[in-house]
MOPAC internal coordinates of N, CA, C and O (Angstrom, degrees):
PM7 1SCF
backbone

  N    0.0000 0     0.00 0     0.00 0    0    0    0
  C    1.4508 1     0.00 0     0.00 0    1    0    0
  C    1.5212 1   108.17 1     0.00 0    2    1    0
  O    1.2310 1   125.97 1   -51.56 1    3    2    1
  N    1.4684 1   106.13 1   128.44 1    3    2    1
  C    1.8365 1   108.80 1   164.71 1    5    3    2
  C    0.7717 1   120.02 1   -94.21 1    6    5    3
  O    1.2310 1   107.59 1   -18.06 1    7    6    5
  N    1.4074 1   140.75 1   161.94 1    7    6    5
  C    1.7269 1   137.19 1   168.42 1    9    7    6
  C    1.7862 1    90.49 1  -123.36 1   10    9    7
  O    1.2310 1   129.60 1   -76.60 1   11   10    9
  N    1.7813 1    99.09 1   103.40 1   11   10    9
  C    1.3803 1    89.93 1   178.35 1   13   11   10
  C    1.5416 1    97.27 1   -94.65 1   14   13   11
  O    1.2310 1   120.38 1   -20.04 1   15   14   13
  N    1.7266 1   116.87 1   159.96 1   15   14   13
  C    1.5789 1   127.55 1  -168.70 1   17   15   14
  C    1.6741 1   110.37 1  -129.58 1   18   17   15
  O    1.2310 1   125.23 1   -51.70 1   19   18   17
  N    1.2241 1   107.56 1   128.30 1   19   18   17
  C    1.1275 1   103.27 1   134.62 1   21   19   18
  C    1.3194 1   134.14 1  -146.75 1   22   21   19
  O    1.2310 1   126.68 1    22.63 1   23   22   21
  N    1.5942 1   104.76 1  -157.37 1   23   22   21
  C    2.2130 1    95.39 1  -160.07 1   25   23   22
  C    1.4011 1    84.83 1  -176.89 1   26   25   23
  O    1.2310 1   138.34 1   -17.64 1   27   26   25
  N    1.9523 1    82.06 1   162.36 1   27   26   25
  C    1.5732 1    97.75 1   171.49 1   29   27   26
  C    1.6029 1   110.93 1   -66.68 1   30   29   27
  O    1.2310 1   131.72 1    -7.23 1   31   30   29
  N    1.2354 1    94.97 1   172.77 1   31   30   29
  C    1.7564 1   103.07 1   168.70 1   33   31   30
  C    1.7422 1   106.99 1   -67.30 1   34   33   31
  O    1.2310 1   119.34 1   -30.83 1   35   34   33
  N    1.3958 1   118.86 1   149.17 1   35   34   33
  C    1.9792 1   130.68 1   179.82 1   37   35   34
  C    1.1536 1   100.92 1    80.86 1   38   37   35
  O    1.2310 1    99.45 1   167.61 1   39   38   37
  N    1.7025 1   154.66 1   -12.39 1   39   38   37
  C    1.1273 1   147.49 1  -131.69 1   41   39   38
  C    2.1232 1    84.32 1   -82.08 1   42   41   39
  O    1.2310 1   122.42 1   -32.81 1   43   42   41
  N    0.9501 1   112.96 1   147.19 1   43   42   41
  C    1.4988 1   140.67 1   161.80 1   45   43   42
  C    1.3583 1   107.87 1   -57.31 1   46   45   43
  O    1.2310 1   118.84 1   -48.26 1   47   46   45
  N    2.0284 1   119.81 1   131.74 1   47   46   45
  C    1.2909 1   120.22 1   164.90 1   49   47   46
  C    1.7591 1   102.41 1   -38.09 1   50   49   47
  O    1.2310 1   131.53 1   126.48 1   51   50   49
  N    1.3847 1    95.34 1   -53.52 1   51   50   49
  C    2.0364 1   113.90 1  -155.53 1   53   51   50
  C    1.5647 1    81.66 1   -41.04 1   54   53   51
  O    1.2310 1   119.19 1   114.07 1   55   54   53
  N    1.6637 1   119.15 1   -65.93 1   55   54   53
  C    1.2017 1    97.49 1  -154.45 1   57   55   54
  C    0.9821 1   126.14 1   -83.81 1   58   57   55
  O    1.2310 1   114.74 1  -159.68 1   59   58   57
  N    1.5462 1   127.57 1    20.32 1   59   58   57
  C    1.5494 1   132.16 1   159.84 1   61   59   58
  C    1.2567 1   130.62 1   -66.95 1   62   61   59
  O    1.2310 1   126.99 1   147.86 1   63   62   61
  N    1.5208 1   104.16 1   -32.14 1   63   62   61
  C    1.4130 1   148.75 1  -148.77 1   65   63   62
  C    1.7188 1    85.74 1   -84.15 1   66   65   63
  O    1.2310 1   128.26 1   108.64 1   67   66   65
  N    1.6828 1   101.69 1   -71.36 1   67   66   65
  C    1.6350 1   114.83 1  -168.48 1   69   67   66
  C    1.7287 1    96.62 1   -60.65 1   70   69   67
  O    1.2310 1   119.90 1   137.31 1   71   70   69
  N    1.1331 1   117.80 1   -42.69 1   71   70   69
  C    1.4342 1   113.83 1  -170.25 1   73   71   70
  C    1.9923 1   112.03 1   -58.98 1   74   73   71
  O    1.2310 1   133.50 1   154.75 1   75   74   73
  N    0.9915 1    91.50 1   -25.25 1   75   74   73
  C    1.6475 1    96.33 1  -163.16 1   77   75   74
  C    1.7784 1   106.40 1  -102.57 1   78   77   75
  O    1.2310 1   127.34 1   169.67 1   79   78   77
  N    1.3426 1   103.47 1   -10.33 1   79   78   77
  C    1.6514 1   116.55 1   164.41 1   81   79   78
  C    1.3591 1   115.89 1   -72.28 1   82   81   79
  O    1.2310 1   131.38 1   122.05 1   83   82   81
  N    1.6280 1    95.65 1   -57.95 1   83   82   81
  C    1.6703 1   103.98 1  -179.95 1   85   83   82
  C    1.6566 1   114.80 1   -62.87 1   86   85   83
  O    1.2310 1   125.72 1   164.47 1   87   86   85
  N    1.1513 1   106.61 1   -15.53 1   87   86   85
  C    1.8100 1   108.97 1  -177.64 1   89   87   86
  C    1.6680 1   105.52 1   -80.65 1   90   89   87
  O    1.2310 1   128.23 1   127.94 1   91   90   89
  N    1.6233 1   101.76 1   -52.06 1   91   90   89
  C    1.4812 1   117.95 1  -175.48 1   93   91   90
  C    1.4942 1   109.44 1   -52.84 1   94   93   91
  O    1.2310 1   118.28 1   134.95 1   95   94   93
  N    1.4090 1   120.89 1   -45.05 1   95   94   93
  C    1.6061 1   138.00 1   170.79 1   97   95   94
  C    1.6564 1   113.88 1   -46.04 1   98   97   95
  O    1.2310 1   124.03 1   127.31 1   99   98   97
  N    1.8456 1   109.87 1   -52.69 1   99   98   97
  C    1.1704 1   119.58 1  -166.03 1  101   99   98
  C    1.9656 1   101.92 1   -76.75 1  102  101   99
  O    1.2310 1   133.80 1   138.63 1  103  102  101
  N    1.0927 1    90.93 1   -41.37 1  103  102  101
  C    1.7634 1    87.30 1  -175.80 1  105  103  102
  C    1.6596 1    96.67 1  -103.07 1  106  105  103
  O    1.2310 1   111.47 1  -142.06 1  107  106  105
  N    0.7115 1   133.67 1    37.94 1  107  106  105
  C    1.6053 1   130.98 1   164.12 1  109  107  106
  C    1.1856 1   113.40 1    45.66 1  110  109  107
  O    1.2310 1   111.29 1  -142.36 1  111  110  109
  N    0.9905 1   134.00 1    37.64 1  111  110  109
  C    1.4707 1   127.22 1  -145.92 1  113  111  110
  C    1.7162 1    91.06 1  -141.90 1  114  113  111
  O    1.2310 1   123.57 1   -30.55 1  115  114  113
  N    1.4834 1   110.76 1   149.45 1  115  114  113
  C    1.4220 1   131.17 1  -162.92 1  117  115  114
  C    1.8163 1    92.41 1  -127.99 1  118  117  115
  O    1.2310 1   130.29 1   -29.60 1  119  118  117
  N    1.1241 1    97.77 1   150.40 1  119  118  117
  C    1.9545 1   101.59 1  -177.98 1  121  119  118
  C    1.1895 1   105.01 1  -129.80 1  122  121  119
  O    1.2310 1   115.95 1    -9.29 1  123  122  121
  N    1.3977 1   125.29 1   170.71 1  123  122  121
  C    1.2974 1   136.06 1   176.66 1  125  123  122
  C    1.6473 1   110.40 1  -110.98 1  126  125  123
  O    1.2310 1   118.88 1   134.04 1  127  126  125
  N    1.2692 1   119.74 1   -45.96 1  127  126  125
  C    1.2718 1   111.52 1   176.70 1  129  127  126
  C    1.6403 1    93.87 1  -149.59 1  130  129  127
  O    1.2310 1   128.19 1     9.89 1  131  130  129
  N    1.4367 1   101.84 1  -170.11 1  131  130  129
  C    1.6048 1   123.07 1  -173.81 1  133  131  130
  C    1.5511 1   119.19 1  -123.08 1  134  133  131
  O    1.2310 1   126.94 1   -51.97 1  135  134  133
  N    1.3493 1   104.26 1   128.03 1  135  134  133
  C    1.6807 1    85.17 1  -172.97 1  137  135  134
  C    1.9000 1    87.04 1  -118.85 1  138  137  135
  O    1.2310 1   136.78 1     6.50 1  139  138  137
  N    1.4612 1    85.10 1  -173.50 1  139  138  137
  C    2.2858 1   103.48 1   167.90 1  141  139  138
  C    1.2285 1    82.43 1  -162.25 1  142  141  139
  O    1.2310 1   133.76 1     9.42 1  143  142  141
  N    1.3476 1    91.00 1  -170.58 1  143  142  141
  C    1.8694 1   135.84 1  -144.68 1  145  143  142
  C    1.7255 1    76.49 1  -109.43 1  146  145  143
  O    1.2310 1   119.97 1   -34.81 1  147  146  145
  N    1.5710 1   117.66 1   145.19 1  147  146  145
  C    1.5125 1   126.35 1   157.05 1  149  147  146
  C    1.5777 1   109.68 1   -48.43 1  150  149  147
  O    1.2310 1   120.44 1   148.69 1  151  150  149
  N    1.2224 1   116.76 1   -31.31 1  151  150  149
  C    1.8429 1    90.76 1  -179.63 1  153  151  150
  C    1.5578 1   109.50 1  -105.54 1  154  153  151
  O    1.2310 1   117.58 1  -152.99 1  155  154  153
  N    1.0837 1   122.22 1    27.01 1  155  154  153
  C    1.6155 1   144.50 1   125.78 1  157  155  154
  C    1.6557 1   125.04 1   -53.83 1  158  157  155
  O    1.2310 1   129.61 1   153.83 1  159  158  157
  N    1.2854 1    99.09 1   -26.17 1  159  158  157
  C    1.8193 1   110.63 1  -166.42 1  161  159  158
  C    1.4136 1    99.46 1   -54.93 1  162  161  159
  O    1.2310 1   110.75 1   144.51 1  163  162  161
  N    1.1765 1   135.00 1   -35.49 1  163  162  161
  C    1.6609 1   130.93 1  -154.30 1  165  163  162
  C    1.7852 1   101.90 1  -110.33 1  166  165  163
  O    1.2310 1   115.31 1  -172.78 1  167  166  165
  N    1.5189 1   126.49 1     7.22 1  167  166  165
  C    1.2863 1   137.43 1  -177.53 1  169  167  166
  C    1.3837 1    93.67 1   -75.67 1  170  169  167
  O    1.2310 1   113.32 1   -61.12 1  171  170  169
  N    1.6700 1   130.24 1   118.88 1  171  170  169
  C    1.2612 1   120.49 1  -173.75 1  173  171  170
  C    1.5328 1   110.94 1   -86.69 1  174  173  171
  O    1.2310 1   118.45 1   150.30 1  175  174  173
  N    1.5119 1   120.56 1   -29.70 1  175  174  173
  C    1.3218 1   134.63 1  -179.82 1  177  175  174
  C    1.5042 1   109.77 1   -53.56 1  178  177  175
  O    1.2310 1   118.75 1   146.49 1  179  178  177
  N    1.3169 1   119.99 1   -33.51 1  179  178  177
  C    1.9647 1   116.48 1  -170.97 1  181  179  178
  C    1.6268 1    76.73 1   -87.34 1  182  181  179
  O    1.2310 1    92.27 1   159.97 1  183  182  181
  N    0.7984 1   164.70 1   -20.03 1  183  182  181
  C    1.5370 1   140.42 1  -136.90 1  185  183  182
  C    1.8751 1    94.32 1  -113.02 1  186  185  183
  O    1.2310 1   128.18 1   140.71 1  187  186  185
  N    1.5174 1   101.86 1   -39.29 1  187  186  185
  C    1.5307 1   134.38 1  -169.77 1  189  187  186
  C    1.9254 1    87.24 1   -65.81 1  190  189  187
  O    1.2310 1   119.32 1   116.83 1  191  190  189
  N    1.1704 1   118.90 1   -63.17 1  191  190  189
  C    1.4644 1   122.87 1  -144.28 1  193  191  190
  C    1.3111 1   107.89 1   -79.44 1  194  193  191
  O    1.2310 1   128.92 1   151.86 1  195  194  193
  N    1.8304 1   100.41 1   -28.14 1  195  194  193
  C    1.9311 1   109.46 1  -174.91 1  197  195  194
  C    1.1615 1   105.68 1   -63.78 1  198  197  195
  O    1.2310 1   119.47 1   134.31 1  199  198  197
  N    2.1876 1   118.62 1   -45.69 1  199  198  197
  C    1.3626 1   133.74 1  -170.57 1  201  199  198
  C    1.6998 1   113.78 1   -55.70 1  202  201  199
  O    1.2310 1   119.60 1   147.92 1  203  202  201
  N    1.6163 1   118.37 1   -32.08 1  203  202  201
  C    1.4361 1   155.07 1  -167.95 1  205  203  202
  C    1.7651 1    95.87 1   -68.78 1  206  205  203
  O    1.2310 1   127.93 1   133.20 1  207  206  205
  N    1.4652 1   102.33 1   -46.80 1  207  206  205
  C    1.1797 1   113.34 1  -158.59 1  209  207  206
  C    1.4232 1   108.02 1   -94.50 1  210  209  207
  O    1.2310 1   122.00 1   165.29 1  211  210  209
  N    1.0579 1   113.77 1   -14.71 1  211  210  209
  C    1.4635 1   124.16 1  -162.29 1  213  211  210
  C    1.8038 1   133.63 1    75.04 1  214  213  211
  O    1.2310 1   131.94 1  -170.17 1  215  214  213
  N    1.1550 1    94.56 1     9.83 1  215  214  213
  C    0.9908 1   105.25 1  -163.92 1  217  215  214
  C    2.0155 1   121.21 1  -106.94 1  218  217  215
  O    1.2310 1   115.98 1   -16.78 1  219  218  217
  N    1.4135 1   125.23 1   163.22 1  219  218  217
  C    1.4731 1   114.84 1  -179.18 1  221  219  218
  C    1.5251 1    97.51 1   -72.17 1  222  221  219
  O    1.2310 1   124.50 1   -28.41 1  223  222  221
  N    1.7624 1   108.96 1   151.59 1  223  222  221
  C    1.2137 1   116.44 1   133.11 1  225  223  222
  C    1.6092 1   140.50 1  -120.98 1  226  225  223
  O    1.2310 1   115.43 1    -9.12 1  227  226  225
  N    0.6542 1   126.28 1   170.88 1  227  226  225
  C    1.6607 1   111.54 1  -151.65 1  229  227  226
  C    1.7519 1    91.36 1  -142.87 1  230  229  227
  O    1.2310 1   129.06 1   -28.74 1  231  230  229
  N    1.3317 1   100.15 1   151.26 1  231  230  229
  C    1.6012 1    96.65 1   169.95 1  233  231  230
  C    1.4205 1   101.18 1  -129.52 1  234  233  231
  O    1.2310 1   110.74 1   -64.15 1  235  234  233
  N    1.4491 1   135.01 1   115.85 1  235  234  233
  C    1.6679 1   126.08 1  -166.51 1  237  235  234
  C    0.9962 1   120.09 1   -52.96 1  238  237  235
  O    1.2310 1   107.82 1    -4.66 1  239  238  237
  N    1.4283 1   140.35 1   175.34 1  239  238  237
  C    1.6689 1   136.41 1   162.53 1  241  239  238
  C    1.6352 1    94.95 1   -67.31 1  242  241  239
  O    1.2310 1   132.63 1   -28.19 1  243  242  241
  N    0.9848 1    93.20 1   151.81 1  243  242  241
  C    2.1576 1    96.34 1   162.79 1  245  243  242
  C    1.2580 1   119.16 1   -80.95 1  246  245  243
  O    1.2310 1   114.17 1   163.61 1  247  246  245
  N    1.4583 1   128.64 1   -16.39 1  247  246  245
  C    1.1454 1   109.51 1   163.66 1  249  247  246
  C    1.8609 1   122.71 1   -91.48 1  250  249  247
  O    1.2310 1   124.26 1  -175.33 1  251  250  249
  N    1.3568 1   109.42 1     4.67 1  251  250  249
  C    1.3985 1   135.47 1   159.15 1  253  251  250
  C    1.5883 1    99.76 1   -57.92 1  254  253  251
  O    1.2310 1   120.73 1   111.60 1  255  254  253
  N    1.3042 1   116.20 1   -68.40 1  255  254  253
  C    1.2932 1   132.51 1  -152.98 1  257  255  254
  C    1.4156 1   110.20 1   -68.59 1  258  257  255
  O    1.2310 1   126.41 1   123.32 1  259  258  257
  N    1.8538 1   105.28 1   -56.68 1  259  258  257
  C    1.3739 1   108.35 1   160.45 1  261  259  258
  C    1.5351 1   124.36 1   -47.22 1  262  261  259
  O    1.2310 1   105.41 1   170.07 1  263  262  261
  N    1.2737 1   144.64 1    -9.93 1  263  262  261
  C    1.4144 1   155.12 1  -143.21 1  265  263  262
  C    1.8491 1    87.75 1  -127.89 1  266  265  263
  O    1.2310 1   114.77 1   135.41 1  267  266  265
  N    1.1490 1   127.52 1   -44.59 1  267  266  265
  C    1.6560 1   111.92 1  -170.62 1  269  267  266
  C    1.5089 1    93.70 1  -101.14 1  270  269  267
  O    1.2310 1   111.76 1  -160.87 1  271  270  269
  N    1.2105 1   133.13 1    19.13 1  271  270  269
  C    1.5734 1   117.30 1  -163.04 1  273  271  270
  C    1.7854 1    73.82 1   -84.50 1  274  273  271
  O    1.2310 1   112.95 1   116.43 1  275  274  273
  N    0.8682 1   130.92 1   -63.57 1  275  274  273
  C    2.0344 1   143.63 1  -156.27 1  277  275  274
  C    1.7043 1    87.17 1   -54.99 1  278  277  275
  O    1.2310 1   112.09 1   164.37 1  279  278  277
  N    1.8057 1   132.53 1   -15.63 1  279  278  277
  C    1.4450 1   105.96 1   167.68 1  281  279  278
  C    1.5633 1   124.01 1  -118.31 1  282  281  279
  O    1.2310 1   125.11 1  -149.37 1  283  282  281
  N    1.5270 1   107.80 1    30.63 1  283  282  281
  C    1.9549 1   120.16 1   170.36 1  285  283  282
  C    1.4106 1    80.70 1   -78.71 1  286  285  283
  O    1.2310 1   143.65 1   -25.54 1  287  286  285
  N    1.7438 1    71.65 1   154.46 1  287  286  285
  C    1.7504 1   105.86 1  -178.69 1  289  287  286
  C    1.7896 1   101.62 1  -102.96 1  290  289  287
  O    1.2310 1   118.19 1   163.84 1  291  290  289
  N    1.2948 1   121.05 1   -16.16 1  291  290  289
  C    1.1955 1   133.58 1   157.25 1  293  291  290
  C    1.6283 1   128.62 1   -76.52 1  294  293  291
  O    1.2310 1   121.27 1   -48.87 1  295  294  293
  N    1.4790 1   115.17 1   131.13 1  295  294  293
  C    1.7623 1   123.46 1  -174.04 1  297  295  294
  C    1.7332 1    98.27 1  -111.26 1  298  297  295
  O    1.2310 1   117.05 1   -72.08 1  299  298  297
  N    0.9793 1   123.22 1   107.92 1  299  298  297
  C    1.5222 1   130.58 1   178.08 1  301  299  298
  C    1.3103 1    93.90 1   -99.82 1  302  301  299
  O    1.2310 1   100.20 1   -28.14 1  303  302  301
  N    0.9981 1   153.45 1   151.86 1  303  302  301
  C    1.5858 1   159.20 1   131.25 1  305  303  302
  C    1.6478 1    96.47 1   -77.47 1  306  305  303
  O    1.2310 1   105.79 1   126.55 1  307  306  305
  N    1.1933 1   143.97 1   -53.45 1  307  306  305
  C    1.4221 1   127.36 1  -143.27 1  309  307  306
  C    1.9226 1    81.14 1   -96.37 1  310  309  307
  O    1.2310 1   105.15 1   136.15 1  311  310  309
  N    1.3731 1   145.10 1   -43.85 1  311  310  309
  C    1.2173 1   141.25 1  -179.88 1  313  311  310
  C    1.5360 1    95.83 1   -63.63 1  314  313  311
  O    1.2310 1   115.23 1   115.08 1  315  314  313
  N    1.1192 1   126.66 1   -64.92 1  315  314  313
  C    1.8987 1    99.24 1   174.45 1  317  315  314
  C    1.2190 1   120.18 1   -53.39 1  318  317  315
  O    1.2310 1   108.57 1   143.88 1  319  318  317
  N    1.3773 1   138.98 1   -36.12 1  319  318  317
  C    1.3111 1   131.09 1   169.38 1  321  319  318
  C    1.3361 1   114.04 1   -65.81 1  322  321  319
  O    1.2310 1   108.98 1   148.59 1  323  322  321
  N    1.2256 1   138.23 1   -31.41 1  323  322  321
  C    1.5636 1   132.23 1   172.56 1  325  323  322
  C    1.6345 1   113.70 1   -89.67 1  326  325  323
  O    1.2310 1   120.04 1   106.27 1  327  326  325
  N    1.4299 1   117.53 1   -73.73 1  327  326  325
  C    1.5887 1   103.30 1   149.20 1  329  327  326
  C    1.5381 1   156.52 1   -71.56 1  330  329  327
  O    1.2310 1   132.86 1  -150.09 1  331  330  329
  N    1.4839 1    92.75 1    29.91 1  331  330  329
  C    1.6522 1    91.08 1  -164.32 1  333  331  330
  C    1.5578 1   148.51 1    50.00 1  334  333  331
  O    1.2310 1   136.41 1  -174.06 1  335  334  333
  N    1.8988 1    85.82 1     5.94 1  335  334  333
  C    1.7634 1    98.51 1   176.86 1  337  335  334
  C    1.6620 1    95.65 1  -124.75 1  338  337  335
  O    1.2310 1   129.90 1    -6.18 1  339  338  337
  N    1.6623 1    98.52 1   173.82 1  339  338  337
  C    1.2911 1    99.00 1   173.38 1  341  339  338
  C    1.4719 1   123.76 1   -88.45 1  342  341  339
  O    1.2310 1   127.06 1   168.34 1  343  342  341
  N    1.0780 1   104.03 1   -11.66 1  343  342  341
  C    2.0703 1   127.25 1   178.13 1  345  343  342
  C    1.9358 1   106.44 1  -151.42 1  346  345  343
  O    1.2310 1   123.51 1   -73.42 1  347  346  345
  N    1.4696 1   110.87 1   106.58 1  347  346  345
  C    1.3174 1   107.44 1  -169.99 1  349  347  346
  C    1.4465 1    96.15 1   -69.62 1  350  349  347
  O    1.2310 1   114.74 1   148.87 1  351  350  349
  N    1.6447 1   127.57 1   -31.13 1  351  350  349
  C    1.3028 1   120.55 1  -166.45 1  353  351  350
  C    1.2515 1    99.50 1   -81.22 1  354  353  351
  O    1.2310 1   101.24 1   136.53 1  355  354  353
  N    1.3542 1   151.75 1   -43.47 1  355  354  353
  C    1.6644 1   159.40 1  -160.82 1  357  355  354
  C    1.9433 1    71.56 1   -62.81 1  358  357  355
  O    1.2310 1   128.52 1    69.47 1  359  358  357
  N    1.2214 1   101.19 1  -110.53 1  359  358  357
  C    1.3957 1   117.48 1   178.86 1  361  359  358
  C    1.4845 1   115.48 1     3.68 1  362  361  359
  O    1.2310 1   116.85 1   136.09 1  363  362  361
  N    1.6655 1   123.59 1   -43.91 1  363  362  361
  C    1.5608 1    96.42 1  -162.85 1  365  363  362
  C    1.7405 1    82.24 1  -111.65 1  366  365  363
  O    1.2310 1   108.03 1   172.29 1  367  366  365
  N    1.1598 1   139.96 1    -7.71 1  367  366  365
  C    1.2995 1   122.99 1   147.47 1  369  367  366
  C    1.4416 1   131.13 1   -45.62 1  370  369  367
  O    1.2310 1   123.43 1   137.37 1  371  370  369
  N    1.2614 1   111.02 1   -42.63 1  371  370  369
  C    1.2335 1   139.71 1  -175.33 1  373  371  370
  C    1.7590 1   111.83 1   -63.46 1  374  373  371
  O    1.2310 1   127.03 1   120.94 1  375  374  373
  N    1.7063 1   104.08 1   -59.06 1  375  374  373
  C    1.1471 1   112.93 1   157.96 1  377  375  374
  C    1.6063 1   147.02 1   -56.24 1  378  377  375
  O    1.2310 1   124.30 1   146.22 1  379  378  377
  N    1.9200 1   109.35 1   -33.78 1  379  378  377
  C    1.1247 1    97.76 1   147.85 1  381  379  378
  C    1.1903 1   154.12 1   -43.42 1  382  381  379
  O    1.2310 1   121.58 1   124.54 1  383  382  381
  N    1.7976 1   114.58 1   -55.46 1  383  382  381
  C    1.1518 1   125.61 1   145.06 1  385  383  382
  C    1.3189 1   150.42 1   -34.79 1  386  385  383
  O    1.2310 1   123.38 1   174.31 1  387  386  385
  N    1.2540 1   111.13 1    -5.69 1  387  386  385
  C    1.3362 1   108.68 1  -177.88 1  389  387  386
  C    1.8548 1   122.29 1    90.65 1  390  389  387
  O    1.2310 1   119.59 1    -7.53 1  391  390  389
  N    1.3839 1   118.40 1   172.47 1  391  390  389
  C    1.4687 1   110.71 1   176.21 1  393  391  390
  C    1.0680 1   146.97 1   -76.17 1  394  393  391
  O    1.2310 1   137.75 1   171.79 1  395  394  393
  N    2.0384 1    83.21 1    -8.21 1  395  394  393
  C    1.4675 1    92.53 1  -179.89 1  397  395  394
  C    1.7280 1    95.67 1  -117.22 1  398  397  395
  O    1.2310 1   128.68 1  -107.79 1  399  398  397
  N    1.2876 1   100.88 1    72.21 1  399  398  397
  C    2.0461 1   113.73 1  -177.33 1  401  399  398
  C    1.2974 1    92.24 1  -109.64 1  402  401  399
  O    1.2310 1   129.21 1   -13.44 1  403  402  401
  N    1.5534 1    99.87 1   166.56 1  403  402  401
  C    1.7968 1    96.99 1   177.56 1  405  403  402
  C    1.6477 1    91.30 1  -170.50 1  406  405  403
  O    1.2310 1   131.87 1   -55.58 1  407  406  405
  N    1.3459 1    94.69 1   124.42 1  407  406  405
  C    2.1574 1   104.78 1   169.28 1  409  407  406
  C    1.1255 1   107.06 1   -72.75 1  410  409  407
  O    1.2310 1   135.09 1   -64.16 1  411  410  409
  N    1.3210 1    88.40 1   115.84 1  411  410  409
  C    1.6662 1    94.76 1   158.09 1  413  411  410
  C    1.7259 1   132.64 1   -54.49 1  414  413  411
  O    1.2310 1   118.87 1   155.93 1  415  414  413
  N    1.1603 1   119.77 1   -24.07 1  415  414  413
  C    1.5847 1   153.63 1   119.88 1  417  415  414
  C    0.9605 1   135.29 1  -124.37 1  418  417  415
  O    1.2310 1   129.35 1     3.74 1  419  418  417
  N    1.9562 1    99.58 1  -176.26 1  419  418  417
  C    1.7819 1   109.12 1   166.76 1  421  419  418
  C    1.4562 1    99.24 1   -56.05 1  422  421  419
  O    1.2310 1   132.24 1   -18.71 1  423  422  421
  N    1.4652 1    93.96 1   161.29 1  423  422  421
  C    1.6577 1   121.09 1  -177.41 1  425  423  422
  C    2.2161 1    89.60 1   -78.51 1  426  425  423
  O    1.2310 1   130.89 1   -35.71 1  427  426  425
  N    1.2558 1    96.59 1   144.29 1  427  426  425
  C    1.6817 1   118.18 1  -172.12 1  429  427  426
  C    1.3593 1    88.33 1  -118.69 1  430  429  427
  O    1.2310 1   132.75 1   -51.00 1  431  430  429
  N    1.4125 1    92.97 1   129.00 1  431  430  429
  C    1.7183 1   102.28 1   176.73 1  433  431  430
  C    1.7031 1   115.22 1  -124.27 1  434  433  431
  O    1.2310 1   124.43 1   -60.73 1  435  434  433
  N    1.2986 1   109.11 1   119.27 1  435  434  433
  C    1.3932 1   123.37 1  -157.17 1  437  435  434
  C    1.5402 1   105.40 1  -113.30 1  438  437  435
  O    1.2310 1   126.89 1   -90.42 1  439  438  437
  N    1.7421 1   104.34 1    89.58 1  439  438  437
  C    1.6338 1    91.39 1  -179.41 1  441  439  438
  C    2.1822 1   100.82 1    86.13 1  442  441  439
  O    1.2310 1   141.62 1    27.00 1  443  442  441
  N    1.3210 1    75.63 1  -153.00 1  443  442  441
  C    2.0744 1    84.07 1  -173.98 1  445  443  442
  C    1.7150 1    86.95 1   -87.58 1  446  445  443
  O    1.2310 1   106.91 1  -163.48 1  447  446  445
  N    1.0345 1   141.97 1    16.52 1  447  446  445
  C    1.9289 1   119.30 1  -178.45 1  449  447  446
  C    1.4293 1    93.01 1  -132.82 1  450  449  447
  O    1.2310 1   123.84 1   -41.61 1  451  450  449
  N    1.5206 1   110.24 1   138.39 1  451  450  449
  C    1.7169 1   114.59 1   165.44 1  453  451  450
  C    1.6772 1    88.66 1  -116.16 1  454  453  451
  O    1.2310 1   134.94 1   -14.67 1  455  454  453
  N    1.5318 1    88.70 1   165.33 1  455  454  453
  C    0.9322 1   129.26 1   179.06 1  457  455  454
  C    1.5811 1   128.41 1  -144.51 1  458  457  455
  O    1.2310 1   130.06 1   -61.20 1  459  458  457
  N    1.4659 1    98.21 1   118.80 1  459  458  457
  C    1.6965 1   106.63 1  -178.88 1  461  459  458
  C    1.4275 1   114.97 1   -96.13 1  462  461  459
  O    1.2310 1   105.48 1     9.51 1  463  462  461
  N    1.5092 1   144.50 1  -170.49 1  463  462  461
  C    0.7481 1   151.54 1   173.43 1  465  463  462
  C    1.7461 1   109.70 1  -154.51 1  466  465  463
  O    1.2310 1   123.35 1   -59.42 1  467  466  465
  N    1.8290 1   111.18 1   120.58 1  467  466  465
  C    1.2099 1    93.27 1   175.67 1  469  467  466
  C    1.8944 1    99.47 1  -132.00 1  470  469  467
  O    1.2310 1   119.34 1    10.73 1  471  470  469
  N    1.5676 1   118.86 1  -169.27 1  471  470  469
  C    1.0213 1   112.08 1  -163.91 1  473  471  470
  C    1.5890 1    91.67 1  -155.39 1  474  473  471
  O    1.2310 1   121.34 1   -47.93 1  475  474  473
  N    1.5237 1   115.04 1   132.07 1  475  474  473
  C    1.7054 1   108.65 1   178.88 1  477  475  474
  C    0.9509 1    90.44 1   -47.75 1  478  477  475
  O    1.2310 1   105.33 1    79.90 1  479  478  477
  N    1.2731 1   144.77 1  -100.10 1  479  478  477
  C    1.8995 1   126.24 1  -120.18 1  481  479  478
  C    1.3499 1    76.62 1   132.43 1  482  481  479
  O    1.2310 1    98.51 1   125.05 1  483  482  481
  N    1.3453 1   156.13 1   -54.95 1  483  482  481
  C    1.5989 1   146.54 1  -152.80 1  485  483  482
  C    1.3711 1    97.83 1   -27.57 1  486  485  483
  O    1.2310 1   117.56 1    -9.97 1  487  486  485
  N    1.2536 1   122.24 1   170.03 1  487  486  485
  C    1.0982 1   154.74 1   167.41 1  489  487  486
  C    1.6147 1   104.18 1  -111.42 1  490  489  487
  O    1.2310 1   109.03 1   129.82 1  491  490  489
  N    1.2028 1   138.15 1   -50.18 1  491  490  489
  C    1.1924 1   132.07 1   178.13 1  493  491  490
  C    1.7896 1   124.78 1   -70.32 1  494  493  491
  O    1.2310 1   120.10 1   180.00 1  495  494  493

């Protein structure tokens, strides 16, 4: 499982940290690492909060990202107009995983950072 993120620009490790607790709490769900959207790459707080956590973070290819934006369950108008997706967090969760990924839900937005949750599709 990924917890892909995103957020405004300045957002706080702390509040990445709190944002991605309160999501993990609400859907019961435990993650392995953290991904974002490429124009996320230079956000120092996801990079700050994964290291905090112990955990990888990953920033997708963009043409990864562009390829799952068409499968969020979320429609942002102002996140497609700034990132070119409709949910940067649905989207780069989505994208880590591969094509056969799937959210367990809409992306939950806690404060300025959402957070999605997706899951390969494995069977194993």
């Amino acid at each position: 499982m990924v917890a892909g993120v995103g957020c405004r620009k300045g957002v706080s490790p702390e509040a990445v940290m709190a944002a991605l607790a309160q999501a993990s709490a609400e859907h019961q769900v435990s993650f392995a690492f953290m991904a974002t959207a490429p124009i996320k790459a230079d956000e120092p707080a996801l990079l700050e909060a994964a290291t905090r956590l112990g955990m990888a973070f990953i920033v997708v290819a963009q043409a990864d990202f562009d390829a799952a934006a068409a499968r969020t369950l979320t429609r942002s108008a102002l996140s497609s107009k700034h990132a070119g997706s409709p949910s940067v967090s649905e989207a780069s969760a989505l994208a880590a995983l591969g094509e056969a990924s799937r959210l367990i839900a809409p992306r939950m937005v806690v404060g300025d950072i959402t957070v999605a949750f997706a899951t390969s599709g494995d069977k194993t």
